[in-house]
N, C-alpha and C positions, 0 to 999 in steps of 0.2 A: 534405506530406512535406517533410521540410526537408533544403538540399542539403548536402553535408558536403563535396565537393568544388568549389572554386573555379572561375571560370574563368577562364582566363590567357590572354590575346593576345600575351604578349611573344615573342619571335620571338628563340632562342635558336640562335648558329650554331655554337657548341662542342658541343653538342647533336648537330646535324646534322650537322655531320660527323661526333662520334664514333661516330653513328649506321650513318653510312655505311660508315667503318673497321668496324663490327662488321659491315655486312653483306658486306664483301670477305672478309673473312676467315671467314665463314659460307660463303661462294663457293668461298673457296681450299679452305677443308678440306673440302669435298664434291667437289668433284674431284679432290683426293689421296685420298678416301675410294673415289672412283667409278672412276679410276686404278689402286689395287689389287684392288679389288673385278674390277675386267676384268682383271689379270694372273693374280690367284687363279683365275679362272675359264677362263682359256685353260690353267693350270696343270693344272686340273683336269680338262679338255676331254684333253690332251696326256696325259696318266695315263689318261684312259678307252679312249683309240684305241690306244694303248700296248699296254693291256691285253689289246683287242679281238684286235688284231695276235699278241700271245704267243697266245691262245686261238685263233686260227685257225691258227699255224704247228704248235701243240703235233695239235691235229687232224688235220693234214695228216702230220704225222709217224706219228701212229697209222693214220692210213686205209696211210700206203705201208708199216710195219711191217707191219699185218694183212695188204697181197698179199702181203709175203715170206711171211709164216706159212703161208697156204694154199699159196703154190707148195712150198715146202719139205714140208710134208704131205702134198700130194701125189705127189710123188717118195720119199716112205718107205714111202705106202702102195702104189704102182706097184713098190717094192723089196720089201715085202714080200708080195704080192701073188704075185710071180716069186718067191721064194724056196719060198712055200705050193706052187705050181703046177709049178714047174721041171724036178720028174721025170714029171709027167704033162703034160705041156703038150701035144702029139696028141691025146689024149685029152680034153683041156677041150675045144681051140679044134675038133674034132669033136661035141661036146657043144654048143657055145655056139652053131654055126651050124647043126644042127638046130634049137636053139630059137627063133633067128630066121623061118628056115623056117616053122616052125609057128604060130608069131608073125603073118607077115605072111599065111601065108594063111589063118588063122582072119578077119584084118582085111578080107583081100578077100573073102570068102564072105559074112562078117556086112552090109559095104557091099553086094555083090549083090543079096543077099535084102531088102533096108532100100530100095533102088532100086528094086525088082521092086513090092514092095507099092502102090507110088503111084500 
């Protein structure tokens, strides 16, 4: 095979250094490159916790919105409840605590007998 390239021992120092200038500045521009690359990325990092933040505060607004909701609904239906009941109201809360009554002592008989069997 025959060689188509020479070989050359001369020892070229315009070379080398130009050499070198290309490789500083292969140097520089990779840390200007690696420089922004880390600012874009704290940028980005800053936009994400950002975000996180809006999305936890927007949540926190809606959990305390929703206790007002139910407290307020509960007081319309405790209004209306008293407005339904208001001329009979004797008459419920005599009604309401026999069914208590009846209530807990069906619960003590049933426990009784549930005891008794063991």
């Amino acid at each position: 095979m025959v060689n188509l390239v020479p070989d050359i021992d001369i020892d070229f120092p315009d070379i080398n250094e130009g050499l070198s200038q290309l490789g500083d500045s292969i140097d520089s521009a990779f840390n200007e490159l690696a420089e922004e690359f880390g600012e874009g990325l704290d940028a980005i990092g800053g936009g994400i916790s950002e975000a996180v933040g809006d999305v936890a505060e927007g949540t926190l607004n809606v959990i305390e919105n929703a206790g007002v909701a139910i407290l307020k609904a509960g007081a319309k239906t405790k209004q209306y409840f008293v407005d339904e009941v208001g001329d009979r109201r004797v008459q419920f809360v005599k009604q309401l605590t026999i069914l208590i009554i009846v209530l807990m002592t069906t619960v003590f008989i049933y426990n009784s007998l549930m005891l008794r069997d063991r």
